[in-house]
N, C-alpha and C positions, 0 to 999 in steps of 0.2 A: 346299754347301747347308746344312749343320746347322750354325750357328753357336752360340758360346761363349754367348750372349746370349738363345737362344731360350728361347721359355716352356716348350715342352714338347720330351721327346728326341725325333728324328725314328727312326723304323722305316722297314722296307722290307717291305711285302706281296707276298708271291708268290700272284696271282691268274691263274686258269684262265676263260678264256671258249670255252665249246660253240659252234661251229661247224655249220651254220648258227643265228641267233640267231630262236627263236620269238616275234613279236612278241606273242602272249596270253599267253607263260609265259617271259618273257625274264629273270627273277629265277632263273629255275633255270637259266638258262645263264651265273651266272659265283658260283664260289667261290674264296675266299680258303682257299688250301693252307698255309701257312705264312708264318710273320712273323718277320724277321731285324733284325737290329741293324746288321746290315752290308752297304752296297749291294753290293759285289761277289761277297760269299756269294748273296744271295740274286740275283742276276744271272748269276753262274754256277748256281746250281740249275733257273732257268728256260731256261737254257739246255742244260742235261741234260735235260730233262724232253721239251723241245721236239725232242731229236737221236733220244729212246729210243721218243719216240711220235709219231712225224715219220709216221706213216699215218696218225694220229687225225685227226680233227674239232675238234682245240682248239688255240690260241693261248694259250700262256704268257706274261705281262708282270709287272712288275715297281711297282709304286707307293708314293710317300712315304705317307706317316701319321703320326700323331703318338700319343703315348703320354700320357693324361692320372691321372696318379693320385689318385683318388678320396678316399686314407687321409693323403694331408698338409693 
């Protein structure tokens, strides 16, 4: 996926969504936890997350993004 050519580096967003999702306030039901460099770190941390709070109401997944820097 991240090729040599891209404009921007790709990142991996470890995003949390609240279970059930409230349609009037459905913006509080999903936060961005942490943002890695590395699909399989951050694949494995949702995947930790997901084992240790496996009673919870939330769904841990994983998503590309891209990294734009503002100062070049």
């Amino acid at each position: 996926m991240d090729k040599e050519h891209a404009k921007y580096m790709h990142l991996f967003a470890l995003i949390r969504y609240d279970i059930p999702i409230d349609q009037d306030n459905f913006r509080n039901a999903v936060s961005v936890l942490k943002v890695f460099t590395n699909r399989d770190l951050a694949e494995s941390e949702a995947k930790r997350l997901s084992k240790i709070n496996d009673e919870s109401k939330c769904i841990y997944d994983v998503q590309v993004t891209r990294f734009v820097n503002n100062q070049e």
